[in-house]
C-alpha angles and dihedrals in degrees: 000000000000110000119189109181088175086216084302109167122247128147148224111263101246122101140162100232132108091186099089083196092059097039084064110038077066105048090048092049099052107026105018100143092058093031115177135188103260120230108230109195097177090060079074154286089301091068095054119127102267105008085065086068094044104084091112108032120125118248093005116169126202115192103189094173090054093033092228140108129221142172113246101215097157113118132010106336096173106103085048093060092038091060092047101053084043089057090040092052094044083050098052094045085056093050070220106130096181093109080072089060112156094210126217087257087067105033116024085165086067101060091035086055090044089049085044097059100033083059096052089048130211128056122286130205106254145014134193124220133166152207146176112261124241103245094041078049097052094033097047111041117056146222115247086272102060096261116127119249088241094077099047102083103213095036091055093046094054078045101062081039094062104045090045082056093046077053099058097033090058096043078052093065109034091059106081085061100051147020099235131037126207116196114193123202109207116210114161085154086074082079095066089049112125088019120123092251092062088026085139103045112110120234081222095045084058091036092050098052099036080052085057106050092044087047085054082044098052095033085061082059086253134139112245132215136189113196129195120183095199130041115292140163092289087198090074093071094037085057089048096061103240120168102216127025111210116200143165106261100180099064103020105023088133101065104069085059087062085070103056095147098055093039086053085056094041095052105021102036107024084033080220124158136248115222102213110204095203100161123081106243080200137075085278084085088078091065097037123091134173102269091051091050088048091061089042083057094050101037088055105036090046070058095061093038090059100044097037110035094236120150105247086232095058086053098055093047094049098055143100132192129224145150120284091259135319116322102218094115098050126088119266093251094043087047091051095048093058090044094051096040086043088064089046099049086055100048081054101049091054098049092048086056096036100233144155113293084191132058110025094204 
């Protein structure tokens, strides 16, 4: 599947608004031709990073007083799991992912972005949608004793299972809108891999169940992303067969450049796509502008040409460019700045290389 973005603008899911209006007004202004369905954490706990992706697991927990989530794995589980590999098999005879629904409870971005696009009419090119990574999921949220999912075999399989589900259910239903789906897996806990806290997770362990959730992606027809907000091995996503890596290119644009071999695969041989998160998701982006995130672009990507051997117009073509990671912690001000100087930086971008403000495949 050969993907050229030609630098057009899209973002990663995460914003700080509770008016849903105003949330897309913003998305459709500055990346409208990659438009996405925005999370929206302060609506509730609901909206929060994993629990968003839980409706269907099995022995989920949801303390709201608390504001937490937990896996209840006390007792005889068995039946639960059962019930819920019986559901994942019926689902994938069916080839009818609905089961995996992420309800408006729990989204209230998804059937906004779905209205949205009914009312413009016609399908578009693209469309972006999201979900929480495996391995952020199972290291992140715990077991009623405080030990992360990750570790419990079974639970961590259903799961991978569940989030590829939550995959396939999304690319479903955006379908119908765009000719092309681009389902991003976001990890930003890749950047903690090899570190003492993660000391026993296992770069094939990573490697296997991302493996799993971009083969559901791809296996929907759909284009698949792993994005990581800090510095990682970069050679993980490119081994998972993701379509698109999606880094932070304001803090740790370098590092990508310390894997040339496996760039040169991802862009040359695979004709994949970097995701260059130029713009700070931080409060950098006040003293940043577009000319200053243009040199950024070519200092770093004259970088990559040198190391990897990749022609600086195949670069360009096969970029896209995004915030630094989500905006949901930022103020509303500061969120709306980087959106509005992301879509400027790409309009720039283009006109400097001269390419296509149209089709962005």
């Amino acid at each position: 599947m050969e993907i050229r973005p030609k630098c057009a603008a899209t973002a990663i899911g995460s914003m700080p608004h509770t008016d849903l209006e105003r949330a897309m007004e913003v998305i459709f202004s500055s990346v409208g031709t990659v438009p996405f369905w925005p999370q929206l954490p302060r609506r509730g706990l609901h909206e929060q990073m994993e629990i968003q992706y839980s409706e269907g697991m099995p022995r989920v927990v949801l303390d709201e007083v608390k504001g937490r989530m937990y896996f209840d794995t006390s007792g005889d589980y068995s039946e639960d799991l059962a019930a819920f590999y019986e559901g994942y098999l019926a689902s994938e005879e069916r080839g009818d992912y609905s089961a995996a629904v992420i309800s408006e409870d729990f989204s209230a971005g998804i059937p906004a972005l779905v209205e949205r696009l009914g009312r413009n009419g016609g399908k578009r090119d693209i469309v972006k949608c999201q979900t929480t990574g495996p391995l952020s999921f199972a290291l992140t949220i715990v077991d009623e004793n405080k030990r992360a999912i990750f570790y419990n075999e079974e639970f961590a399989d259903a799961v991978v299972k569940s989030l590829a589900m939550k995959c396939r259910w999304q690319i479903q239903k955006f379908k119908t809108f765009a000719e092309n789906v681009i389902c991003f897996v976001d990890e930003p806990i890749l950047s903690a891999f090899g570190s003492s806290t993660f000391v026993s997770v296992q770069r094939d362990d990573v490697v296997a169940r991302l493996i799993e959730v971009v083969e559901a992606i791809h296996e929907e027809g759909a284009i698949a992303g792993i994005h990581c907000c800090g510095n990682t091995e970069w050679s993980i996503p490119v081994d998972s067969g993701a379509d698109i890596i999606s880094f932070d290119a304001f803090h740790y644009g370098e590092t990508v450049s310390l894997y040339p071999v496996h760039m040169r695969r991802h862009l040359l041989e695979n004709k994949n796509v970097l995701a260059w998160g130029l713009v700070p998701s931080n409060a950098a982006v006040r003293e940043q502008s577009v000319q200053s995130l243009l040199e950024l672009f070519e200092r770093l990507s004259d970088q990559l040409m040198a190391k990897a051997g990749v022609d600086k117009q195949v670069i360009v073509e096969q970029a896209f460019i995004t915030p630094s990671c989500g905006t949901g912690s930022m103020s509303i001000e500061d969120s709306e700045r980087v959106f509005a100087i992301l879509g400027e930086t790409s309009a720039a971008l283009k006109e400097r290389y001269g390419l296509d403000t149209g089709n962005n495949r």
